[in-house]
KOLPA-185226 format. One record per residue: x, y, z of N, C-alpha, C, O in turn. Coordinates in steps of 0.02 Angstrom, whole numbers, plus 50000, padded with zeros to 5 digits. Last residue first. Example, Ala and Ser with C-alpha at 12.3 -4.5 7.8 and 13.67 -1.06 7.14 Angstrom:
BEGIN
506424988850354506844994750357506455000250394506705005750402
506604971650390506154977550390506604983550390507124983450423
//
This chain:
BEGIN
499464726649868499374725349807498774723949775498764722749714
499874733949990499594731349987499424730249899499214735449875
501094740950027501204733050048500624730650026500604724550034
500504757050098501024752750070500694744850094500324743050139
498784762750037499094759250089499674757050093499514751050093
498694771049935498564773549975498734769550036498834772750088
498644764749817499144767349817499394771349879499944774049887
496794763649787497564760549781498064766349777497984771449744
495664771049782496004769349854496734767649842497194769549878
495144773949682494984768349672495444765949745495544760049759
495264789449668494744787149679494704779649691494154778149715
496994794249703496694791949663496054788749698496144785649750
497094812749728497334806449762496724802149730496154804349725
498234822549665497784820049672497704814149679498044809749651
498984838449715498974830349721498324828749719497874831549751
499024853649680499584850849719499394842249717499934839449719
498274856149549498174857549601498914851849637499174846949609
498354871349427498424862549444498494862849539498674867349577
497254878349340497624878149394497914872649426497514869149455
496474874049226497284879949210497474878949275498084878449274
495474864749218495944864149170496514870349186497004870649149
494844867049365494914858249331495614859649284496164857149297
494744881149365495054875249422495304871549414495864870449435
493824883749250494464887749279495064881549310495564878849286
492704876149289493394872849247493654878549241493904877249187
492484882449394492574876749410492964876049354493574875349363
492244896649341492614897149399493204888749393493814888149390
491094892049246491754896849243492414894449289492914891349272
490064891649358490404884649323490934889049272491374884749274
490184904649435490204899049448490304891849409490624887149433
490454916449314490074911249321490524904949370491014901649350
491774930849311491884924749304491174919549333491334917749390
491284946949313491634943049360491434935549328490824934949321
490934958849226491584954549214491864947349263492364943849257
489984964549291489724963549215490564959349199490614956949142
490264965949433489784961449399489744960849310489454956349280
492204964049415491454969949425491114964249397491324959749361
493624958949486493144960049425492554961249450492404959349506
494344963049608494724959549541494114961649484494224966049443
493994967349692493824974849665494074968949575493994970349515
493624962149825494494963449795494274965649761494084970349796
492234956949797492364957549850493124962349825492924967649799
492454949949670491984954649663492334960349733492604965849725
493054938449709493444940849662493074947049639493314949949591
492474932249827492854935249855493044941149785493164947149797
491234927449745491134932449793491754936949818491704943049829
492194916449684491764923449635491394927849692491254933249667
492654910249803492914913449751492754918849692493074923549667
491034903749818491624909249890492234912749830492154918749820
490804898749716490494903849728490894908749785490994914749791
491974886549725491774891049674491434900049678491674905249656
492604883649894492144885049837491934889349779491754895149786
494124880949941493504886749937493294883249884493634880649840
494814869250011494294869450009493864873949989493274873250005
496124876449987495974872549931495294870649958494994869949905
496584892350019496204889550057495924882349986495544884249941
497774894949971497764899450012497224893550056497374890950110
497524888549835498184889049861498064889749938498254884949971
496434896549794496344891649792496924887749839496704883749880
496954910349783496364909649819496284901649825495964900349876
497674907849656497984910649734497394907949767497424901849778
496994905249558497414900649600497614900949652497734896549693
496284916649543495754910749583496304904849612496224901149661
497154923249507496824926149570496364917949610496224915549665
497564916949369498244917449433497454920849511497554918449567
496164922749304496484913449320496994915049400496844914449459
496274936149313495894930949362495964925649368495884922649421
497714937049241497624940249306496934938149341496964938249402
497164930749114497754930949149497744930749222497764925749258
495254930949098495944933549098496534933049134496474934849192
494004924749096494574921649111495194923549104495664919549103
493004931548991493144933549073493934931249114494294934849148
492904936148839493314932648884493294934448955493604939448972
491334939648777491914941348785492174937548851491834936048901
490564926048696490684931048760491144935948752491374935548696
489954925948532490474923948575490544929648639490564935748633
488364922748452488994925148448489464923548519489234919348558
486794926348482487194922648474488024925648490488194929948531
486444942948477485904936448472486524931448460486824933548411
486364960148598486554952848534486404947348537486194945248590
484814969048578485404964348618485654960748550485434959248494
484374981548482484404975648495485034972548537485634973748527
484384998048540484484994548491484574985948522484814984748578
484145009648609483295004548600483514998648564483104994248551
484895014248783484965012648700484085007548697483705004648735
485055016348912485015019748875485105019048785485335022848743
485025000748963485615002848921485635009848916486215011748914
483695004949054484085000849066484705001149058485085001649107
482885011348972482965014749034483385010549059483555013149112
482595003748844483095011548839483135012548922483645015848933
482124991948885482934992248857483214999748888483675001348925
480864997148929481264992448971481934992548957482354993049002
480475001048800480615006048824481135003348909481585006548936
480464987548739481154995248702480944998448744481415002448745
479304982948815480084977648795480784983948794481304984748827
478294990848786478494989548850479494986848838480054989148853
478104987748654478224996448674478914994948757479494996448772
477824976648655478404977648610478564983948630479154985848624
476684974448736477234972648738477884974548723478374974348759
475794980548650475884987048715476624980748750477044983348787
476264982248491476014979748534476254978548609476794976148624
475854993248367476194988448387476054985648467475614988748496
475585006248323475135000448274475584994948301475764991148256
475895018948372476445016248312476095009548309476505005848281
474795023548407474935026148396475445023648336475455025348277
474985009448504474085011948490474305015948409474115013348357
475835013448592475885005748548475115008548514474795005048553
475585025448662476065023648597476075018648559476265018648500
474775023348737474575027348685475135027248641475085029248582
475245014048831474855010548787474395016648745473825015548724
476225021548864476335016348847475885013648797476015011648741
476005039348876475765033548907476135027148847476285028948790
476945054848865476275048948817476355042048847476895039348836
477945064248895477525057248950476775055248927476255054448958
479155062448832478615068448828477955067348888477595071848910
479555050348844480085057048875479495063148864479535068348897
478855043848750478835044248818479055046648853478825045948910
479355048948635478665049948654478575048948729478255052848764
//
């Protein structure tokens, strides 16, 4: 109907629904080209693939002060992954924390850091 160019609020009028609900599916279809429902729950698909884990290590390697976000800029930037695939900033971080190990960590409580001192 709206490809015919019947107004919005002659359609919700028309199909007895509400100039929201018109608004909402027609927002979808020019968007997806589809009217059918997003998905509601369920599981991402995996961003953290092989080849971006090893990218953020490199990148991490290269410069261990980058930041999360400097890394998902750069991994867009390199062509590594497209917005609908590139890896969330807190993604990124336990990326970091749990698969990349990092060369040393130096313990928070100071000890071990001075010889001779017990």
């Amino acid at each position: 109907m709206a490809h015919q160019g019947v107004r919005p609020c002659d359609i919700s009028r028309q199909l007895r629904v509400s100039h929201g609900c018109v608004s909402k599916i027609l927002g979808r279809y020019y968007e997806t080209g589809s009217i059918k429902p997003g998905v509601i729950g369920g599981s991402k698909p995996k961003v953290a693939t092989p080849k971006v884990v090893e990218k953020i290590a490199e990148y991490k390697r290269q410069n261990p002060t980058m930041f999360a976000w400097e890394i998902r800029d750069r991994l867009l930037a390199e062509g590594v992954c497209d917005s609908d695939t590139v890896p969330s900033v807190s993604s990124i971080n336990r990326i970091i924390r749990t698969k990349v190990q990092q060369p040393f960590n130096l313990p928070l409580d100071g000890k071990g850091l001075s010889p001779g001192h017990t």
